[in-house]
Each structure stands twice: as C-alpha cells, then as structure tokens.
N, C-alpha and C positions, 0 to 999 in steps of 0.2 A: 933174753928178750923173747917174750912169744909174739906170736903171729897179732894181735892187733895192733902192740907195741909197732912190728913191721912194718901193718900198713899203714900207719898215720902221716909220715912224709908224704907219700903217697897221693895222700887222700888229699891231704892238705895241697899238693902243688896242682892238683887238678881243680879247685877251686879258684883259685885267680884267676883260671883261664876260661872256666862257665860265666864267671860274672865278666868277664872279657868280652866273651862273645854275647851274652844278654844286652852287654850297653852296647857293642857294636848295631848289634840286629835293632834295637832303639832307635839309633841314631839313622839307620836306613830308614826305617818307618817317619821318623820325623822329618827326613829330608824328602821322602817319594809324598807327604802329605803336604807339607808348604810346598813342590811344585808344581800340587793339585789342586791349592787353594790361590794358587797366582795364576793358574790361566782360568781354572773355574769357581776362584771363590769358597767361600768354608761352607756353604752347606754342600758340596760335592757329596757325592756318593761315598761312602767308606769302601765299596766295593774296589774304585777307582784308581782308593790307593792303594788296597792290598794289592792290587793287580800289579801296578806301577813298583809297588816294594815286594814283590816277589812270596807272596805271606796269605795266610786266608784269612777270612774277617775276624774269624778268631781271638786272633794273635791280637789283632790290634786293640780289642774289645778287653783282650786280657789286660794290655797294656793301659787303656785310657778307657775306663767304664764309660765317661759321656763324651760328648762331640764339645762341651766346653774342657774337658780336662786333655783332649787334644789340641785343641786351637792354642787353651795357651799354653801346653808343652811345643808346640812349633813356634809359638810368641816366644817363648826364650830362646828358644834353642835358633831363631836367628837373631833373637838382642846378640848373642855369644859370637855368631859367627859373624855378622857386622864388625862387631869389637874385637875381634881377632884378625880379622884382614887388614884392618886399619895398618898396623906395622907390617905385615907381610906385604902387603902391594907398596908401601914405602919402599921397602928393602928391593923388590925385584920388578918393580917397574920404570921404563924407561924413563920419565920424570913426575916429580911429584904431582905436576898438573893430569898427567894420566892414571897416576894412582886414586887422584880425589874421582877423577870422571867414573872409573869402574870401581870405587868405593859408595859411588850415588845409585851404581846398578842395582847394586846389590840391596841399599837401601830403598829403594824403590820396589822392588820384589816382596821385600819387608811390610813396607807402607801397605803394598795393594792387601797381604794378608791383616795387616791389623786395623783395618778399616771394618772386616768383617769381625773383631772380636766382639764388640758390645753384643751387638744382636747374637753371638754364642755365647753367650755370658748371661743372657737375658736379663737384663738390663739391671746386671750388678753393677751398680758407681761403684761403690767400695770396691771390690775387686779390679775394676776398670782402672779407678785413680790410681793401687796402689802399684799396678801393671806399669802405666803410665810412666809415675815416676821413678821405677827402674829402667824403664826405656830411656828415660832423658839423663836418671843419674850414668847409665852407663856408654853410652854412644854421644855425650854430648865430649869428651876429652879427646876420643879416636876424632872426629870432625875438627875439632879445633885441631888437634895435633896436625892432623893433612892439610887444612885450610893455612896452617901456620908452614910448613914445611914449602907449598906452593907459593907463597907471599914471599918468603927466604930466599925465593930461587926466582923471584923476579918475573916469574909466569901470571901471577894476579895482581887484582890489585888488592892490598892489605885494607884492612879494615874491616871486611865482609865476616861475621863473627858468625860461630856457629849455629844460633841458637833460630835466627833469623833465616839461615838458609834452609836447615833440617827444615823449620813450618811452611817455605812457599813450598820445597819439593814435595810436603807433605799435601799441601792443598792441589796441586800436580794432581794428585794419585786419587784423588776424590774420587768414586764412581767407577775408576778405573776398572775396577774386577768385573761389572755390568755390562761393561760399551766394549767387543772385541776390535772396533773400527781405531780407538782411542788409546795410545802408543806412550803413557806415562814417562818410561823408560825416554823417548826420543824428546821429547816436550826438558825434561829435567836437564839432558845432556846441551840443551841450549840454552841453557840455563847458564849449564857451568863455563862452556865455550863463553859465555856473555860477561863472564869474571874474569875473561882475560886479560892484560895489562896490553894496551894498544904499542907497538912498536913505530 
C-alpha cells in the first residue's frame, strides 16, 4: 500500500463532516435571517444578520448572491420547519389543542416573512405561484393533521378544515412586518382559543 493508498480513508471520512458543518453554518444563517425578517421584514440590512448569525457579510453573499435567492431560501427552509413540528408538538405537547396554538406561532412567523417575498422576487408570478404552491402542497396535511387530532380529542369543534383557517391567519398577518404596535401572533391565538368546543 503506499502512502496515498493510506490517505484516502482519511481523506474521505473528513468529508462528510466539512459538508456537515457547511449545512449546519447554512441553516444558522437561514434561521438568524428569517428572525430578521419577522421583526424587520426582508429588506433588513444583510449586516443585521451576519451580525445576529455570527458570520461576515461575506459568508452570506457567498451563500445566496441576491437578497431574493435568500428570502426564498428562508421561504423553505421555514415551509420545512412548519411541516416538521406539526408531529413533534403532537408528540410532546400537553394537548393537541396546544400543539395547533404554538403550531399557528410558528406559522405566523412564516406568514409575516412571506408577505415580503413578491417585492424580493420583483415581481416574479411564476416564481411567486410556483413557491405558493409548495407552501400549500406541503403544510396544508400538517394543519389538517392537528386540526383533526384536536377535533379527536373533543377540544374543537370539527369541521374547521385546513385550508380556510391557514387564509384568515394568513390575512391576520397582512402588514404585519410594517406596524410594530400590530401583534399578528396574539390576534391569530384568538383565533384559535375561538375554535374551541364550548363545554
């Protein structure tokens, strides 16, 4: 065996663990920028969120050349995390009725950032619609799932389908990233208190 024969394991097992840490340091960036763009909205400073992810402008300029190919890498990257808490706040919340309530937190957070995509997008429809309907194909089965799980359990009342509730929380969040006085989050959560099954 010679020596480059030798180093190839080597070489090889430190490779999984560079692209490990590239998506890790990614997924910091994407999270320090949508919760830059929920209390200031997408045209914030990029400074703002190197700052807040730990990183120089850089990094992130490396990562997403324009300010729309950030926006909508934060667009998915909370389509994903939406659609992944769905069963996890099932699993570990004290009932399904609190799981849907801090499942609308979270989409509301969402909401406020993709209100600002068209305008980063500069006024791509195509791009916007085909965004859209990944949003709806993929968080519309997590809402029903919850909505159906809190109806099971005699906390709501059944009937309220998903598709209906996503669009008023959606209109909720209208403006929201503009108005600091204007509390989307608290408006939506009365929303859901308002779905409850009268005892």
């Amino acid at each position: 065996m010679n020596d480059s024969e030798g180093a190839g394991p080597a070489a090889r097992s430190g490779a999984p663990s560079k692209r490990a840490d590239a998506r890790r340091n990614k997924e910091t960036l994407l999270e320090a920028a949508a919760a830059v763009f929920v209390t200031s909205g997408v045209e914030a400073p990029v400074r703002d969120i190197a700052a807040r992810a730990g990183v120089g402008m850089g990094t992130i300029y490396r990562h997403f050349p324009t300010r729309a190919d950030l926006v909508i890498a934060v667009y998915r990257h909370q389509v994903e995390a939406c659609v992944e808490a769905g069963p996890a706040l099932l699993a570990t919340s004290a009932s399904p009725h609190a799981a849907l309530r801090q499942w609308i937190d979270l989409f509301v957070d969402f909401l406020v950032t993709k209100h600002g995509l068209a305008a980063a997008l500069q006024s791509d429809d195509a791009g916007f619609d085909t965004l859209h309907t990944y949003f709806i194909d993929r968080l519309l089965p997590v809402c029903t799932q919850l909505l159906d799980a809190a109806a099971g359990a005699g906390e709501i009342r059944s009937g309220m389908g998903a598709y209906p509730l996503m669009r008023g929380v959606g209109n909720l969040c209208i403006g929201a990233e503009h108005d600091p006085d204007y509390d989307a989050r608290r408006l939506a959560g009365l929303l859901i208190t308002g779905l409850r099954e009268p005892h």
